[in-house]
N, CA, C and O atoms as a Maestro MAE file, in Angstrom:
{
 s_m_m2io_version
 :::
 2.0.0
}

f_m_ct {
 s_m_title
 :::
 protein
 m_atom[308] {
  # First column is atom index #
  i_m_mmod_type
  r_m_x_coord
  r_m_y_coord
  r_m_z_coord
  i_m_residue_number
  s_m_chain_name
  s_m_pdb_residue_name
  s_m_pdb_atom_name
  i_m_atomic_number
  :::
  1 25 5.462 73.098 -9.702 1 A "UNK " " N  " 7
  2 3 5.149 73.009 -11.119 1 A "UNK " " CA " 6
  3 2 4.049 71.957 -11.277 1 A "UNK " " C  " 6
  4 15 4.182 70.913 -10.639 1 A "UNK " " O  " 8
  5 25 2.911 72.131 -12.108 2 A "UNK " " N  " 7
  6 3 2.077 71.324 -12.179 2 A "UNK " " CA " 6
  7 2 2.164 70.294 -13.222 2 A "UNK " " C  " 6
  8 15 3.261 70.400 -13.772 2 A "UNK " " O  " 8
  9 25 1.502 69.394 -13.696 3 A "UNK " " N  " 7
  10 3 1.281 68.076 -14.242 3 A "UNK " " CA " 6
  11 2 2.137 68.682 -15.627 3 A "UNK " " C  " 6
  12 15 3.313 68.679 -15.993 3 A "UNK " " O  " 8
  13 25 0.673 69.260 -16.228 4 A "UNK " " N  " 7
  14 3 1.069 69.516 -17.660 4 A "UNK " " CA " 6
  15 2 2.038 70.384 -17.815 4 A "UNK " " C  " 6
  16 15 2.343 70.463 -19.005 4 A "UNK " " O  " 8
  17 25 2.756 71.182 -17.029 5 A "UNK " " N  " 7
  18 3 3.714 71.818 -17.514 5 A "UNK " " CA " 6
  19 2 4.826 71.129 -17.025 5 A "UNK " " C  " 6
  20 15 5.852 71.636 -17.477 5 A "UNK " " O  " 8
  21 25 5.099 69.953 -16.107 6 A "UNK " " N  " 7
  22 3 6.230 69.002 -16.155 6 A "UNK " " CA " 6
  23 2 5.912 68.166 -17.585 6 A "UNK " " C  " 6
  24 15 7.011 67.920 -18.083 6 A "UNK " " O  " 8
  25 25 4.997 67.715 -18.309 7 A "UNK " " N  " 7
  26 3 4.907 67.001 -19.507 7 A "UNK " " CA " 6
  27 2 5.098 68.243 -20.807 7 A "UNK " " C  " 6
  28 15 5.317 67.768 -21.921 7 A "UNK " " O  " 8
  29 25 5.051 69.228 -20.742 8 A "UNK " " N  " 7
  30 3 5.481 70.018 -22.098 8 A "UNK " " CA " 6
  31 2 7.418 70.178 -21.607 8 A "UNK " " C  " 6
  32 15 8.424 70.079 -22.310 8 A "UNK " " O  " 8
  33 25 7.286 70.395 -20.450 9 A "UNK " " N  " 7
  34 3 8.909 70.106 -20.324 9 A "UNK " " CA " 6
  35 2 9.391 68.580 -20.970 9 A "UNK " " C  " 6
  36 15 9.717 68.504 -22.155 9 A "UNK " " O  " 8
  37 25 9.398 67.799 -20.384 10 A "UNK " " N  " 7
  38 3 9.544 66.505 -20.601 10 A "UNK " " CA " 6
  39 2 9.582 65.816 -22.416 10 A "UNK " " C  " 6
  40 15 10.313 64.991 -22.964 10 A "UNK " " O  " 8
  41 25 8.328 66.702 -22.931 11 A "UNK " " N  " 7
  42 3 8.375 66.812 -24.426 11 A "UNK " " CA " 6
  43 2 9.601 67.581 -25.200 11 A "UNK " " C  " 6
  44 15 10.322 67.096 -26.072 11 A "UNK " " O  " 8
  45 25 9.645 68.810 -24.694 12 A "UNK " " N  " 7
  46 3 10.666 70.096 -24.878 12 A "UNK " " CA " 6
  47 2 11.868 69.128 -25.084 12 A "UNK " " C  " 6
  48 15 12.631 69.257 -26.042 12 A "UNK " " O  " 8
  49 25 11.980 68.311 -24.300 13 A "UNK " " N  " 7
  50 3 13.478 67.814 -23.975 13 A "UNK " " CA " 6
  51 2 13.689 66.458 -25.000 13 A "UNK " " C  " 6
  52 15 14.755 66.307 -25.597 13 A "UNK " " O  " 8
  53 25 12.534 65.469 -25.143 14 A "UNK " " N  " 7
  54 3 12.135 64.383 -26.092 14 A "UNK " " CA " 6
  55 2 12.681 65.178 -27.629 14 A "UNK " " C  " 6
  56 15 13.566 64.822 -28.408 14 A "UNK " " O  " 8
  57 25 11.838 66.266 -27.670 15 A "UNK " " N  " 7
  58 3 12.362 67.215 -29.335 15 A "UNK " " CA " 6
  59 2 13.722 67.746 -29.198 15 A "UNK " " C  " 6
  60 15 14.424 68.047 -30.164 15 A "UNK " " O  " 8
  61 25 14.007 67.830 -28.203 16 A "UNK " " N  " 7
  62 3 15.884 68.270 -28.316 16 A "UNK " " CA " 6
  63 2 16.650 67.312 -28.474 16 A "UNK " " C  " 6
  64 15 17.540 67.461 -29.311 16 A "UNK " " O  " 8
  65 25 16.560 65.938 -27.686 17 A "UNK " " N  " 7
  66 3 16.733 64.861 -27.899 17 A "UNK " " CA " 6
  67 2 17.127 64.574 -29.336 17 A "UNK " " C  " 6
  68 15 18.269 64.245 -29.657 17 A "UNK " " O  " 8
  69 25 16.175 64.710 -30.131 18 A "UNK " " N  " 7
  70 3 16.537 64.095 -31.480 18 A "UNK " " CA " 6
  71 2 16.698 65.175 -32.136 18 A "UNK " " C  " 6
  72 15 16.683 64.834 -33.319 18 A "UNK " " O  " 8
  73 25 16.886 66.599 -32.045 19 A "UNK " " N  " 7
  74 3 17.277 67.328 -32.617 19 A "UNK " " CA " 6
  75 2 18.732 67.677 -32.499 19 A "UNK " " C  " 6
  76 15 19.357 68.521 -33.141 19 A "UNK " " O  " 8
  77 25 19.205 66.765 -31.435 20 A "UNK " " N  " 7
  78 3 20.864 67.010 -30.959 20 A "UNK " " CA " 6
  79 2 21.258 65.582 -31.729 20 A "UNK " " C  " 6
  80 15 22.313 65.725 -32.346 20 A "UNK " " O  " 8
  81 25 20.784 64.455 -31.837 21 A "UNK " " N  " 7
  82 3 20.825 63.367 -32.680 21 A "UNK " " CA " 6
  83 2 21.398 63.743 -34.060 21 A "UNK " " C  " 6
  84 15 22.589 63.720 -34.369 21 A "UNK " " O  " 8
  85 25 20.440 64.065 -34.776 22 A "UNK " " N  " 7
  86 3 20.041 64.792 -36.218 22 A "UNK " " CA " 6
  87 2 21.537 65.836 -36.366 22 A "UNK " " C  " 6
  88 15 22.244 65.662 -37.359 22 A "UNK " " O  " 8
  89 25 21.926 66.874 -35.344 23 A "UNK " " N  " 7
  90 3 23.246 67.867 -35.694 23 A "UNK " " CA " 6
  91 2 24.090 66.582 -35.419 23 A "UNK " " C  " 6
  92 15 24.442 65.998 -36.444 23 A "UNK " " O  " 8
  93 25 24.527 65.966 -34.108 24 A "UNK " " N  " 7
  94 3 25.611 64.576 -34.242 24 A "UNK " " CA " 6
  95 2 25.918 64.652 -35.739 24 A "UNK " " C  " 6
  96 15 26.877 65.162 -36.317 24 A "UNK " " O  " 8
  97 25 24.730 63.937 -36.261 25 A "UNK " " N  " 7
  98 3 25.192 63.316 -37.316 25 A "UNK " " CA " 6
  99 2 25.434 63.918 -38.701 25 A "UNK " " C  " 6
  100 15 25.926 63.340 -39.670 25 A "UNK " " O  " 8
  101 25 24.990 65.216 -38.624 26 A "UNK " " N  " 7
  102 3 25.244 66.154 -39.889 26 A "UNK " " CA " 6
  103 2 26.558 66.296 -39.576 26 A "UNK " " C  " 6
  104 15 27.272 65.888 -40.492 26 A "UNK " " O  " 8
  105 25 27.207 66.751 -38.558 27 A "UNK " " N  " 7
  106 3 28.302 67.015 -38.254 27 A "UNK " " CA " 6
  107 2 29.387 65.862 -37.908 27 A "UNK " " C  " 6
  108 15 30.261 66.139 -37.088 27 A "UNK " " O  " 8
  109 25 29.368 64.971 -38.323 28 A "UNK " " N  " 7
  110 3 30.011 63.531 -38.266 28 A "UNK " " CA " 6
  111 2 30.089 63.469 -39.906 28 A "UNK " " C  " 6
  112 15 31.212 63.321 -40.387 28 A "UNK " " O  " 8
  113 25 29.017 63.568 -40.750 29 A "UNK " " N  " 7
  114 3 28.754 63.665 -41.844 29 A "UNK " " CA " 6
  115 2 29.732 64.848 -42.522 29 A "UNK " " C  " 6
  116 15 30.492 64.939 -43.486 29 A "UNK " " O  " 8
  117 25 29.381 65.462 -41.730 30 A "UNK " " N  " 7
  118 3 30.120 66.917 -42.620 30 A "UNK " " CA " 6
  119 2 32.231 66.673 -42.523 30 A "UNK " " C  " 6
  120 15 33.175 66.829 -43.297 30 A "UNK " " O  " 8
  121 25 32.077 66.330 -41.418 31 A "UNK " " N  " 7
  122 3 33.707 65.995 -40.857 31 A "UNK " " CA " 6
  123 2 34.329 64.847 -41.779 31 A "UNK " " C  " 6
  124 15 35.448 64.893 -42.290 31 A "UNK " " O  " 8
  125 25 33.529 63.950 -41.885 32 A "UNK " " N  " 7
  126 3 34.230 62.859 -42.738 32 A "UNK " " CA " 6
  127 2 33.896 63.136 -43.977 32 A "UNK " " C  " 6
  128 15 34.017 62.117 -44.656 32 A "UNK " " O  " 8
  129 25 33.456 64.224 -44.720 33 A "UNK " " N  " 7
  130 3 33.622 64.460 -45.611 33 A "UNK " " CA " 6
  131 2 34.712 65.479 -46.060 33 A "UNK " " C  " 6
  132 15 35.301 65.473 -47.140 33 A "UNK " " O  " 8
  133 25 34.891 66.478 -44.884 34 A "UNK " " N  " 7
  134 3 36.015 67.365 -44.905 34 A "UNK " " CA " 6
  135 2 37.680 66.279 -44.949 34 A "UNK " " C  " 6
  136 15 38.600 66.441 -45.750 34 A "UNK " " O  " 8
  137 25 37.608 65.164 -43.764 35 A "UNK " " N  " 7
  138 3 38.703 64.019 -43.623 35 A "UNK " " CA " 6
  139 2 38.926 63.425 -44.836 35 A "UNK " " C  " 6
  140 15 40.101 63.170 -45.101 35 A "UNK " " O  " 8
  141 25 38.132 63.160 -45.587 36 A "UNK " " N  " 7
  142 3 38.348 62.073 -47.285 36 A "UNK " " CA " 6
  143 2 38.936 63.239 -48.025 36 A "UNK " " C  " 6
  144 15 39.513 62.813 -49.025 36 A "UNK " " O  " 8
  145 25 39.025 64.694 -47.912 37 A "UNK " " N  " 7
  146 3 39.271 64.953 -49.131 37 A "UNK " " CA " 6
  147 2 40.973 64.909 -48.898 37 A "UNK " " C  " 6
  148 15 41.593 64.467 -47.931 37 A "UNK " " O  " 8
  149 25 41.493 65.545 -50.176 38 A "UNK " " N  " 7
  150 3 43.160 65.531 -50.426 38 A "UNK " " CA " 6
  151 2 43.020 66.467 -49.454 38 A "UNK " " C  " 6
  152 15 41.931 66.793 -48.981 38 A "UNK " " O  " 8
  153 25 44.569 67.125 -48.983 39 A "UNK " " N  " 7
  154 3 45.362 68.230 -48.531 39 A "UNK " " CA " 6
  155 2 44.840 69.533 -49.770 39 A "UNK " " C  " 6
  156 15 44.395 70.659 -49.549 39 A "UNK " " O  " 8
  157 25 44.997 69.129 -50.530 40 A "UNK " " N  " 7
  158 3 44.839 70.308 -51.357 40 A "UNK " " CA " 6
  159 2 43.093 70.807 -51.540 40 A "UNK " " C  " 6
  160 15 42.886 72.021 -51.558 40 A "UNK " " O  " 8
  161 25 42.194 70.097 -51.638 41 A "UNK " " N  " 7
  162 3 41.012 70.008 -51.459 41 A "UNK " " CA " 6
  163 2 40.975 70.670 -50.023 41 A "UNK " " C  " 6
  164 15 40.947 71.856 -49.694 41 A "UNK " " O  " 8
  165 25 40.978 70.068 -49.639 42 A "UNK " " N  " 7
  166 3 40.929 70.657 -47.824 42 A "UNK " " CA " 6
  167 2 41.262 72.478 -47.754 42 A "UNK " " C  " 6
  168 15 40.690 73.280 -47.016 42 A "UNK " " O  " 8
  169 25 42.198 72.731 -48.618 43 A "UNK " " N  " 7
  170 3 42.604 73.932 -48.321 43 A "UNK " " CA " 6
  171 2 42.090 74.649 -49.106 43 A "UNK " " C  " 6
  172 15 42.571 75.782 -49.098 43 A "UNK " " O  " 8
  173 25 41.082 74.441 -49.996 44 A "UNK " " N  " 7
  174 3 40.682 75.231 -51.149 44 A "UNK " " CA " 6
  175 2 39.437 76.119 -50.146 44 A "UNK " " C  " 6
  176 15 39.514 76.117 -48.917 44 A "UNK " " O  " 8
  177 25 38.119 76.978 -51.038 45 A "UNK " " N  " 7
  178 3 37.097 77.286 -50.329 45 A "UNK " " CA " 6
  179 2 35.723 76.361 -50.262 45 A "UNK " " C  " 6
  180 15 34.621 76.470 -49.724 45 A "UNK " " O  " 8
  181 25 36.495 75.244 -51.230 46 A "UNK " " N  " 7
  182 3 35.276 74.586 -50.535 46 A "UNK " " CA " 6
  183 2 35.485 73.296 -49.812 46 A "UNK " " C  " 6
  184 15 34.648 72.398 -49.727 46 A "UNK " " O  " 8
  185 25 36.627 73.294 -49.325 47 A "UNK " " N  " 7
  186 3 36.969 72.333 -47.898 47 A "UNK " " CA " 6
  187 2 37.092 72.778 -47.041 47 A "UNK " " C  " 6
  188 15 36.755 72.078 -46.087 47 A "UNK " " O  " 8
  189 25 37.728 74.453 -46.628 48 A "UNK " " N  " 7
  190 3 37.107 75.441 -45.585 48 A "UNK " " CA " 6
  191 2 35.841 75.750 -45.079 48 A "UNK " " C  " 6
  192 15 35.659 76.246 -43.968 48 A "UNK " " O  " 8
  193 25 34.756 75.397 -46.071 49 A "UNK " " N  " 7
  194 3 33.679 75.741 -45.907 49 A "UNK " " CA " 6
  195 2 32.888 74.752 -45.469 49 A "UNK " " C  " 6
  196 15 31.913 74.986 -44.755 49 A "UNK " " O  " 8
  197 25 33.212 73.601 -45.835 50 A "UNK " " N  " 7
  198 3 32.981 71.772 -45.294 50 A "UNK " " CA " 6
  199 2 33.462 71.914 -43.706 50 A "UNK " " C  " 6
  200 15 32.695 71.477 -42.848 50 A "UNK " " O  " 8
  201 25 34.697 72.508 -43.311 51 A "UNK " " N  " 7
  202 3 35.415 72.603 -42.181 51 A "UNK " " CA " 6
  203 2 34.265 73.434 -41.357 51 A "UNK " " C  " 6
  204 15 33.540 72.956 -40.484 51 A "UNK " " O  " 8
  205 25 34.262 74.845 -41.853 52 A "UNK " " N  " 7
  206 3 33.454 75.455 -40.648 52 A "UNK " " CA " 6
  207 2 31.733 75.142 -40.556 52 A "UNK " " C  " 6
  208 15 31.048 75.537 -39.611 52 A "UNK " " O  " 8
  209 25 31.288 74.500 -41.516 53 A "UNK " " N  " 7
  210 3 30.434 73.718 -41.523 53 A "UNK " " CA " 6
  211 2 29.621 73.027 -40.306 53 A "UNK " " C  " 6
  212 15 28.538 73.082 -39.723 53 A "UNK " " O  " 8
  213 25 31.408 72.037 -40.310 54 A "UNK " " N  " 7
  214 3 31.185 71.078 -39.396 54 A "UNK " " CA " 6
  215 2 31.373 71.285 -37.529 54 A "UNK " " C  " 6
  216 15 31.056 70.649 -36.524 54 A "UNK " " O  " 8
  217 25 32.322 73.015 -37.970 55 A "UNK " " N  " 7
  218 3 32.352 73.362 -36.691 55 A "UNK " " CA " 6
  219 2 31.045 74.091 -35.696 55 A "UNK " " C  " 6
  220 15 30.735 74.007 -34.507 55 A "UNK " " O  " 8
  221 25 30.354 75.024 -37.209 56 A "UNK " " N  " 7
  222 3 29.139 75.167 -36.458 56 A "UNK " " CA " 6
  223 2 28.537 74.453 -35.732 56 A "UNK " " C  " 6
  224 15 28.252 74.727 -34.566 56 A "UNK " " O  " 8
  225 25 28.047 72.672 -36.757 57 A "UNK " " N  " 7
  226 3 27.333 71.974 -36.293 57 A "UNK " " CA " 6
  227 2 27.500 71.232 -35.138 57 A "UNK " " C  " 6
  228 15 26.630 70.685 -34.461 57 A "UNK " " O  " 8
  229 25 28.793 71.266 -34.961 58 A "UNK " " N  " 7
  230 3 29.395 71.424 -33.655 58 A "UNK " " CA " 6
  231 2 28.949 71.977 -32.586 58 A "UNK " " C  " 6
  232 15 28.466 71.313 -31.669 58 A "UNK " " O  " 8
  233 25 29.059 73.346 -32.565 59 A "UNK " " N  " 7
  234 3 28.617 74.386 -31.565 59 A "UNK " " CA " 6
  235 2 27.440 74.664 -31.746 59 A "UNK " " C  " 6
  236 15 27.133 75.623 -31.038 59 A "UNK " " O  " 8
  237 25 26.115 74.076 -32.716 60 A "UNK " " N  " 7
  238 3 25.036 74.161 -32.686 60 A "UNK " " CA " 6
  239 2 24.595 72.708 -31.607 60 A "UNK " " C  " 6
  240 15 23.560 72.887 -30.965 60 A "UNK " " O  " 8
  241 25 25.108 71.719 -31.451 61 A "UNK " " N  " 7
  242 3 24.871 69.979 -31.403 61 A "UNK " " CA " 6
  243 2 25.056 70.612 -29.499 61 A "UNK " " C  " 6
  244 15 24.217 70.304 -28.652 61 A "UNK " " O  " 8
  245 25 26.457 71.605 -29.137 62 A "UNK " " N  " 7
  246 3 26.835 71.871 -27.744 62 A "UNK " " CA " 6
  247 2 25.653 72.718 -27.024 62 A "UNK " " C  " 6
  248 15 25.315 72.691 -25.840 62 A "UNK " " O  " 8
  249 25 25.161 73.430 -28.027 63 A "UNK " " N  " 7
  250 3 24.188 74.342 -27.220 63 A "UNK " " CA " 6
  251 2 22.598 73.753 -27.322 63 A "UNK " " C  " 6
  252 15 21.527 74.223 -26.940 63 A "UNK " " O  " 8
  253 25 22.905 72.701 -27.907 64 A "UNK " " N  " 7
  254 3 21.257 72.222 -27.675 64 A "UNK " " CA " 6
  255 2 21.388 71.363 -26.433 64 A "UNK " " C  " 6
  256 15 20.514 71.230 -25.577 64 A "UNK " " O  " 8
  257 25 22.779 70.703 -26.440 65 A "UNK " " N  " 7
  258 3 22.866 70.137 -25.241 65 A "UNK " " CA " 6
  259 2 22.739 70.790 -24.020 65 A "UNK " " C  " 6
  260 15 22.087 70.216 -23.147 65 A "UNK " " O  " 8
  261 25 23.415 72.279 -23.695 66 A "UNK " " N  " 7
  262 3 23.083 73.212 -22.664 66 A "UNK " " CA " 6
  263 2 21.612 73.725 -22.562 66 A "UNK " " C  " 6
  264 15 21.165 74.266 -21.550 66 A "UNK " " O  " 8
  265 25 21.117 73.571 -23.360 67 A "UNK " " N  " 7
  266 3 19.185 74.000 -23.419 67 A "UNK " " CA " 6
  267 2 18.854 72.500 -22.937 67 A "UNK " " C  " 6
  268 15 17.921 72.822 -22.201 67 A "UNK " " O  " 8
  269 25 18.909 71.355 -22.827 68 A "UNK " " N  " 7
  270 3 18.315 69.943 -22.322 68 A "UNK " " CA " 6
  271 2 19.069 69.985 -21.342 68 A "UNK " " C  " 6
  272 15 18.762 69.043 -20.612 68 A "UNK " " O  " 8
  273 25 20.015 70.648 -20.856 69 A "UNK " " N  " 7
  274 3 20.671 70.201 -19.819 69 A "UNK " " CA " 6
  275 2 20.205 71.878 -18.533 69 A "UNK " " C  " 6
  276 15 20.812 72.059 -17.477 69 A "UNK " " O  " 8
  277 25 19.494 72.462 -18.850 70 A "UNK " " N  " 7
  278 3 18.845 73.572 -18.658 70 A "UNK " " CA " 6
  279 2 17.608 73.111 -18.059 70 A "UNK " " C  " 6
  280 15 17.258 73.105 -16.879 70 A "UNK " " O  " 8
  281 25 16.878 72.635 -19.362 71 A "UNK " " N  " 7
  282 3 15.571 71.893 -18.698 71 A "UNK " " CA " 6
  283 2 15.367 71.240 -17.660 71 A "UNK " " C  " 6
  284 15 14.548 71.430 -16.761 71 A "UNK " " O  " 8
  285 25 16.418 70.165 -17.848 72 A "UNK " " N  " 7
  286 3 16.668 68.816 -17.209 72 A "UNK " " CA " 6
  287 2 16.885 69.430 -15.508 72 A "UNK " " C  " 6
  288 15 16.706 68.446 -14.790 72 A "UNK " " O  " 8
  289 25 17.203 70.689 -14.610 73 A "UNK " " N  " 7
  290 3 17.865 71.308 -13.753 73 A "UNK " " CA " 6
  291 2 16.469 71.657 -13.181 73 A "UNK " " C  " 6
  292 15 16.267 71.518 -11.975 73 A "UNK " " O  " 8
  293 25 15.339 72.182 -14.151 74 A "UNK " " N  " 7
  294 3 14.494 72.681 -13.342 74 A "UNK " " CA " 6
  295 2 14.036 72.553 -12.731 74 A "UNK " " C  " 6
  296 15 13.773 71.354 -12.828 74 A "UNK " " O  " 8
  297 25 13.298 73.123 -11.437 75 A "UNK " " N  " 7
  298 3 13.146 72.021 -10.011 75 A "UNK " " CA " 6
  299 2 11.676 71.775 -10.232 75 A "UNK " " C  " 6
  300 15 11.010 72.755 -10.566 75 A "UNK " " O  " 8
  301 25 10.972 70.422 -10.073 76 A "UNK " " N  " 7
  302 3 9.797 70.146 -9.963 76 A "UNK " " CA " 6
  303 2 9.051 70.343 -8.987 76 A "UNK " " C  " 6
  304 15 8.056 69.621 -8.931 76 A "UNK " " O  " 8
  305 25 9.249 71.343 -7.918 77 A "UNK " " N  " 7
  306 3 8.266 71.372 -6.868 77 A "UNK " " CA " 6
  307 2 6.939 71.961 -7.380 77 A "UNK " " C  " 6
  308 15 5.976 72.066 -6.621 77 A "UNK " " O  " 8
  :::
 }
 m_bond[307] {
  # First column is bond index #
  i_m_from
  i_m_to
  i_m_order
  :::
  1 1 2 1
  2 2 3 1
  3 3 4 2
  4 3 5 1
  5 5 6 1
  6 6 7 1
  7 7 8 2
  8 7 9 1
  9 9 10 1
  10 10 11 1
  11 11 12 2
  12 11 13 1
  13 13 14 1
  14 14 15 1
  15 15 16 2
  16 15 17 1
  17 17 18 1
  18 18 19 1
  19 19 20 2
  20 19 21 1
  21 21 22 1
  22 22 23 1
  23 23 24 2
  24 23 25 1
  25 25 26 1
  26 26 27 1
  27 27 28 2
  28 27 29 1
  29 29 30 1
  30 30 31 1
  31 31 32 2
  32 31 33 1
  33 33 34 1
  34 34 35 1
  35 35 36 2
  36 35 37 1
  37 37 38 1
  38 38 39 1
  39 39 40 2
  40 39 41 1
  41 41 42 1
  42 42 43 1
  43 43 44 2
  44 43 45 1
  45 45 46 1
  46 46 47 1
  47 47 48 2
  48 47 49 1
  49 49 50 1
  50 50 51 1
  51 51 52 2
  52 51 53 1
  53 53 54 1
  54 54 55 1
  55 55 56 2
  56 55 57 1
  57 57 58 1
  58 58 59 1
  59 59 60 2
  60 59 61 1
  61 61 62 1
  62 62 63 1
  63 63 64 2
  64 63 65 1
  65 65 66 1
  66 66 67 1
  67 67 68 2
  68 67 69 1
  69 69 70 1
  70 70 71 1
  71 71 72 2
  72 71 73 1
  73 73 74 1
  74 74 75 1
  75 75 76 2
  76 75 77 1
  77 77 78 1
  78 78 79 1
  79 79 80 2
  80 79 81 1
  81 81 82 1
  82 82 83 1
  83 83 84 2
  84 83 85 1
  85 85 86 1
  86 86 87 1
  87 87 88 2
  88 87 89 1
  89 89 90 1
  90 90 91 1
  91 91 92 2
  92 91 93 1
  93 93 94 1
  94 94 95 1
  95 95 96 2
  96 95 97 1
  97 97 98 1
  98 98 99 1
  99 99 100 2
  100 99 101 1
  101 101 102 1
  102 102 103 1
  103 103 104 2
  104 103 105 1
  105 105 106 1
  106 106 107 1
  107 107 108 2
  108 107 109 1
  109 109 110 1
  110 110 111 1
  111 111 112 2
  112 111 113 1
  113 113 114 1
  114 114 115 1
  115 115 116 2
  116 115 117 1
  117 117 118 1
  118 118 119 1
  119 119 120 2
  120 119 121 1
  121 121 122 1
  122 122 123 1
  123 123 124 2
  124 123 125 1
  125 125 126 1
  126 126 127 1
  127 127 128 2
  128 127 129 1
  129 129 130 1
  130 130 131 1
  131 131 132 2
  132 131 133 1
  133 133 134 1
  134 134 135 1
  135 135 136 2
  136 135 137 1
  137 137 138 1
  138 138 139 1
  139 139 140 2
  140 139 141 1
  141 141 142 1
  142 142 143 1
  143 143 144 2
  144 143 145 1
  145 145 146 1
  146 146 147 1
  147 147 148 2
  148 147 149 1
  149 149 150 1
  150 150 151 1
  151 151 152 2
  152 151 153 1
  153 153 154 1
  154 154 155 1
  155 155 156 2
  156 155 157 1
  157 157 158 1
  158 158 159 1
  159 159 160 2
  160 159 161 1
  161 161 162 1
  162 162 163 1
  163 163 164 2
  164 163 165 1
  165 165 166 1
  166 166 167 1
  167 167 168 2
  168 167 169 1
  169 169 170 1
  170 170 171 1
  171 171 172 2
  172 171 173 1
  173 173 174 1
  174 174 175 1
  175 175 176 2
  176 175 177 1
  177 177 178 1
  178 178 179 1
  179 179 180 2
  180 179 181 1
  181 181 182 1
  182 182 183 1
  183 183 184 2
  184 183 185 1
  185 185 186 1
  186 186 187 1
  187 187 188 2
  188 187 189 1
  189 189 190 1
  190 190 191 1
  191 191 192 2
  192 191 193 1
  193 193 194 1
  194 194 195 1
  195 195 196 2
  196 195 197 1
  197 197 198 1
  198 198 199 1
  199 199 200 2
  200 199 201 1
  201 201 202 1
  202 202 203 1
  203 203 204 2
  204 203 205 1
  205 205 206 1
  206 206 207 1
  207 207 208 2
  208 207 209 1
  209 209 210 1
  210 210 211 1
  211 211 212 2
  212 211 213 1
  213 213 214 1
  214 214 215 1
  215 215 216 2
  216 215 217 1
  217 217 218 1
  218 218 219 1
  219 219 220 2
  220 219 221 1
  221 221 222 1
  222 222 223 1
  223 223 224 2
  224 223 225 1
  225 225 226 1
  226 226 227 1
  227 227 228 2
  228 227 229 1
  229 229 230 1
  230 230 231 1
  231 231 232 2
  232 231 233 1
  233 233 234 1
  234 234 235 1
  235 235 236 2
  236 235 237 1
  237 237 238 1
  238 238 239 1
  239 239 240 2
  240 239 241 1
  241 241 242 1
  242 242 243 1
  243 243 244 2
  244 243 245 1
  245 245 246 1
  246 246 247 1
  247 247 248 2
  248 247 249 1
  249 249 250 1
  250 250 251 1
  251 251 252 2
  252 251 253 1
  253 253 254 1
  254 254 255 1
  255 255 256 2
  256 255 257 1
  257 257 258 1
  258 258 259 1
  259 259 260 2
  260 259 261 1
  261 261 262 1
  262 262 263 1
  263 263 264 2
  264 263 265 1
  265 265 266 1
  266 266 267 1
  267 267 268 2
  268 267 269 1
  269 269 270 1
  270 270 271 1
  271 271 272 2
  272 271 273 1
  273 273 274 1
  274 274 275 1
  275 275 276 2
  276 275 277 1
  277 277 278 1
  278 278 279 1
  279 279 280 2
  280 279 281 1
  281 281 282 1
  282 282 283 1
  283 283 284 2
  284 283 285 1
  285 285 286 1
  286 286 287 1
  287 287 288 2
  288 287 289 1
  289 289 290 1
  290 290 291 1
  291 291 292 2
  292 291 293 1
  293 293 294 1
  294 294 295 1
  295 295 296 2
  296 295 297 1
  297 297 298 1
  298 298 299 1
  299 299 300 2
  300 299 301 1
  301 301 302 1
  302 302 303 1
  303 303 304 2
  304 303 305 1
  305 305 306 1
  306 306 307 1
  307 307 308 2
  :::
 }
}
């Protein structure tokens, strides 16, 4: 692999970086907002919807990690 295409990798991974940052924290955000509400809140549709919310951002936050952790594998020869 040559120069510049180990540095657009290296970038690739810098922008996932803080794009896995950025879901963390929507989804930390979203969770402790689903956690503060009542029991009854929680169970309505719009504390379900706070819930799967936070689960996406979840499983969006896991698969950016498997795409940097993808990159991160590729062999530099």
């Amino acid at each position: 692999m040559n120069d510049a295409r180990r540095k657009e990798i290296a970038n690739a991974i810098t922008l996932l970086e803080g794009a896995k940052d950025l879901l963390e924290k929507c989804r930390d955000d979203e969770q402790e907002a689903f956690d503060n509400m009542s029991e009854g809140l929680q169970s309505s549709d719009r504390g379900q919807a706070i819930e799967a919310n936070a689960t996406s951002l979840g499983e969006a936050y896991d698969q950016v990690e498997e795409a940097i952790n993808s990159l991160e594998s590729i062999d530099n020869a």
